[in-house]
C-alpha positions, 0 to 999 in steps of 0.5 A: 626873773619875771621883774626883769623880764617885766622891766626890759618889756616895758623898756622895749615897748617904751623904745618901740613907742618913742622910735615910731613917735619919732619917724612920724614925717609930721613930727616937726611941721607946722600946720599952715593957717587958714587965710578964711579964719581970722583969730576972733573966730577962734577966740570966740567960744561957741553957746554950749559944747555939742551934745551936752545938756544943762541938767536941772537939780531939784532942790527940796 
Protein backbone atom coordinates (compact mmCIF):
# COMPACT_ATOMS: atom_id res chain seq x y z
CA UNK A 1 0.00 0.00 0.00
CA UNK A 2 2.74 2.57 0.92
CA UNK A 3 4.44 1.94 -2.96
CA UNK A 4 1.37 2.88 -4.45
CA UNK A 5 0.77 5.64 -2.46
CA UNK A 6 4.33 6.46 -3.07
CA UNK A 7 3.99 6.13 -7.10
CA UNK A 8 0.56 8.13 -7.47
CA UNK A 9 2.60 10.90 -5.07
CA UNK A 10 5.24 11.48 -7.54
CA UNK A 11 2.72 10.91 -10.39
CA UNK A 12 0.64 13.66 -9.13
CA UNK A 13 3.49 16.16 -8.35
CA UNK A 14 5.12 15.11 -11.74
CA UNK A 15 1.16 16.37 -13.51
CA UNK A 16 1.21 19.18 -10.92
CA UNK A 17 4.85 20.53 -12.31
CA UNK A 18 4.31 19.76 -15.78
CA UNK A 19 0.50 21.40 -15.69
CA UNK A 20 2.05 24.71 -13.91
CA UNK A 21 5.06 24.42 -16.70
CA UNK A 22 2.63 24.27 -19.03
CA UNK A 23 0.22 27.50 -18.26
CA UNK A 24 3.41 29.59 -18.06
CA UNK A 25 2.37 32.72 -20.63
CA UNK A 26 6.20 33.12 -21.67
CA UNK A 27 6.41 29.32 -22.39
CA UNK A 28 6.41 29.79 -26.07
CA UNK A 29 7.83 33.83 -26.53
CA UNK A 30 10.91 34.58 -28.04
CA UNK A 31 12.66 37.15 -26.20
CA UNK A 32 13.15 40.40 -28.34
CA UNK A 33 16.99 41.20 -29.13
CA UNK A 34 18.58 43.70 -28.32
CA UNK A 35 19.55 46.56 -31.40
CA UNK A 36 22.43 48.05 -28.95
CA UNK A 37 23.97 44.30 -28.75
CA UNK A 38 25.77 43.27 -31.66
CA UNK A 39 26.46 39.14 -31.63
CA UNK A 40 30.68 39.90 -31.44
CA UNK A 41 29.91 41.31 -28.01
CA UNK A 42 28.07 38.03 -27.07
CA UNK A 43 30.65 35.76 -28.77
CA UNK A 44 33.43 37.32 -26.89
CA UNK A 45 34.16 36.02 -23.50
CA UNK A 46 35.11 38.13 -20.84
CA UNK A 47 38.97 37.74 -18.72
CA UNK A 48 38.04 35.25 -16.04
CA UNK A 49 34.42 34.63 -14.77
CA UNK A 50 33.35 36.97 -11.56
CA UNK A 51 34.40 35.86 -8.37
CA UNK A 52 36.87 33.42 -9.19
CA UNK A 53 40.28 33.25 -8.40
CA UNK A 54 43.13 31.43 -10.14
CA UNK A 55 44.92 29.27 -7.23
CA UNK A 56 48.47 28.51 -7.37
CA UNK A 57 49.64 24.99 -6.43
CA UNK A 58 53.02 24.31 -4.89
CA UNK A 59 54.71 21.72 -6.29
CA UNK A 60 57.63 20.43 -4.15
Amino acid sequence: MIDDFAIGLTHALMALAIWRLLSRLDLDAEPVARPDVSPDDIATPKSGRPGRRKVRLNRA
